[in-house]
N, C-alpha and C positions, 0 to 999 in steps of 0.2 A: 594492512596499510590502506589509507584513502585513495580513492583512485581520482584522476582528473576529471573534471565535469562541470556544466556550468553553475551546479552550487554548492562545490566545492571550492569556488573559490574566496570564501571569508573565511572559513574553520582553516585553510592552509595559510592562508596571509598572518593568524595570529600564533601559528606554528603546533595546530593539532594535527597532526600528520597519521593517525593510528584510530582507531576505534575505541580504544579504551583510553586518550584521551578526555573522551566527552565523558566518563564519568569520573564520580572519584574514588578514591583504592577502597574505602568502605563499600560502597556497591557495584565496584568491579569485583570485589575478591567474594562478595555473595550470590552474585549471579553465577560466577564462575562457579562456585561452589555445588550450585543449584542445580546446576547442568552436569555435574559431574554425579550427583545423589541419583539423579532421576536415569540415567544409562543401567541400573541395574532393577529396575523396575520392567516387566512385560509392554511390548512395543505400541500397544495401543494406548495403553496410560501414561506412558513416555509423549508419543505424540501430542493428545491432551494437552497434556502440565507445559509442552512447548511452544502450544498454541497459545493457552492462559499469558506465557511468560511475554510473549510476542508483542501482547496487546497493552502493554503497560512497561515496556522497555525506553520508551523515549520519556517517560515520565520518570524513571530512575536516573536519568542523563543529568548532564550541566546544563542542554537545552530549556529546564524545567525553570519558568521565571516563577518571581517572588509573588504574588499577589495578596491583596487584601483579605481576610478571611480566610480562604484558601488553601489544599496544600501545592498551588503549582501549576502551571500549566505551560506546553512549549508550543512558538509561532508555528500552526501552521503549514507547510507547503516551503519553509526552508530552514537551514540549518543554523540560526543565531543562534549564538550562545549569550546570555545577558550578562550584563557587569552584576547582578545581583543573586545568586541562583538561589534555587531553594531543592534541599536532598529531601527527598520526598523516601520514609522507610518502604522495602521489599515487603516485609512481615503486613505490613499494613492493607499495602496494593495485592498482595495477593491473595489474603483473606477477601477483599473487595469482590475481587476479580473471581475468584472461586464460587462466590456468591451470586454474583451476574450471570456466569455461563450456567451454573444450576437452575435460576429462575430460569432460563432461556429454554434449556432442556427438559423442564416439567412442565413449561407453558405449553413448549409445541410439540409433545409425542403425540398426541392422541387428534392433533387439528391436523396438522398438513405433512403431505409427503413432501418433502424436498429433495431434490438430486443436485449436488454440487458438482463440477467440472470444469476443471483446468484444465483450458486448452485456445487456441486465437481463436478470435470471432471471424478473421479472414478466411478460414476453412472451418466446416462443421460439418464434416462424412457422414457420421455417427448421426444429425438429424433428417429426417427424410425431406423430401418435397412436399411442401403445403400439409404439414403438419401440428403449427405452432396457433393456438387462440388466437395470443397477442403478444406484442414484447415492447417491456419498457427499455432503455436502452442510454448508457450516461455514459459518453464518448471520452476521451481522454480531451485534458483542456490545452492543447497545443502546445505552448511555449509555457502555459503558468503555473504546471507543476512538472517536476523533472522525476518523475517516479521512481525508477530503479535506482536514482542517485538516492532519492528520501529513502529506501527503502533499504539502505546498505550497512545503515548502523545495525540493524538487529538482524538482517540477513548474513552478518558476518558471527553474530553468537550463532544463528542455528546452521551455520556453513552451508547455507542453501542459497545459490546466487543467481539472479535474475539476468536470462539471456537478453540482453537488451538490441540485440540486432534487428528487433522485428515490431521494436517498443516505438508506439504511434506517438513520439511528441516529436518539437522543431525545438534541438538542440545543437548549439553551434560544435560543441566536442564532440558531440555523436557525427557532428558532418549531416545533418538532416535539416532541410527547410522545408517549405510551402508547400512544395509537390511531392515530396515526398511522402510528408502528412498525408496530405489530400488522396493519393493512392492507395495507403491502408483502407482509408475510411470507407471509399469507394467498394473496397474488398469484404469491407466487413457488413454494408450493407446492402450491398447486390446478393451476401451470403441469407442478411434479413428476409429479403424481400424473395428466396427460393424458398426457404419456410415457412412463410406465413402463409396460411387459411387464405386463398381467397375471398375479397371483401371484408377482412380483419385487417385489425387498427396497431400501428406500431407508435410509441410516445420516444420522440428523442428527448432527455432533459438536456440543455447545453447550456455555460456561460463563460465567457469571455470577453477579456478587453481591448480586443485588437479584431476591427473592421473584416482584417484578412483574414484570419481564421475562420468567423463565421461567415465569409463568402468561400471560403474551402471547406464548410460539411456542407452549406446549401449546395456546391456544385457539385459534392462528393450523392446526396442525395440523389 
């Protein structure tokens, strides 16, 4: 079931109330399918194929417009659904998509270590003091995207759900405004500026359309 949130409110006004709603029985009933092959597969290649599935879930939806040329693409940062859709095949995208994460994994074995880690940037135990080169760093955009709401359609195929009690936007459902924002941010980089190298360089990227915000990461800085 959809939960309440600020952009949830167009997909409930036209009465999709459920997750599989946004697609249609053809590719509700092959995703489902899809997800139910791959539970008898060994737990690392499972995760894999859930990850592949992840990335190209909103492009199986109703959200996917019609475009020229094209097969599809959906707005962006909210939940329209167009008067025009366009079903975009599974069989298709995931051969694509197969394709992509391969290239990704023969480009980069032999160039670079990478370490992934899920976890807030408001604490980081785990890095020492003044240990970091540099850090780039792309702040959540305040009010103009609702993440854990965007992120609920395919979080609800792989039943993994975003705690959102600690999630840095200014959302009126959440009950979070300006200051509240601006206290993360504060948190996350007073966390920066304990691990960086002295005399090393930290790059914020930011953008937004509202004055306030960007006077809430400058005073957050």
């Amino acid at each position: 079931k959809i939960p309440k949130g600020d952009k949830m409110v167009e997909p409930l006004r036209i009465g999709i109330t459920h997750v599989h709603h946004f697609y249609t029985k053809r590719n509700c009933y092959i995703v489902s399918c899809f997800l139910n092959k791959i539970n008898f597969v060994n737990k690392r290649l499972q995760n894999f194929l859930r990850c592949v599935l992840q990335s190209f879930l909103f492009h199986l939806s109703r959200l996917n417009r019609k475009v020229p040329g094209g097969i599809g693409r959906h707005l962006v940062g909210t939940l329209f659904i167009p008067s025009l859709n366009c079903e975009v095949s599974f069989f298709q995208m995931i051969e694509r998509k197969l394709s992509d994460f391969y290239s990704a994994v023969i480009l980069n074995q032999n160039v670079f270590k990478i370490l992934i880690t899920l976890q807030s940037s408001t604490n980081l135990p785990n890095i020492p003091s003044n240990s970091i080169d540099y850090i780039f760093t792309d702040p959540p955009f305040g009010s103009n995207l609702m993440y854990s709401e965007l992120n609920f359609i395919w979080e609800a195929w792989l039943k993994v759900f975003t705690n959102n009690k600690s999630e840095a936007v200014i959302n009126k459902t959440q009950r979070k405004g300006l200051y509240e924002y601006q206290v993360l941010m504060e948190k996350c980089f007073s966390e920066n500026y304990r691990i960086l190298k002295p005399g090393r360089w930290m790059t914020v990227e930011f953008h937004n359309s509202k004055n306030s915000i960007w006077n809430a990461i400058q005073e957050a800085i």
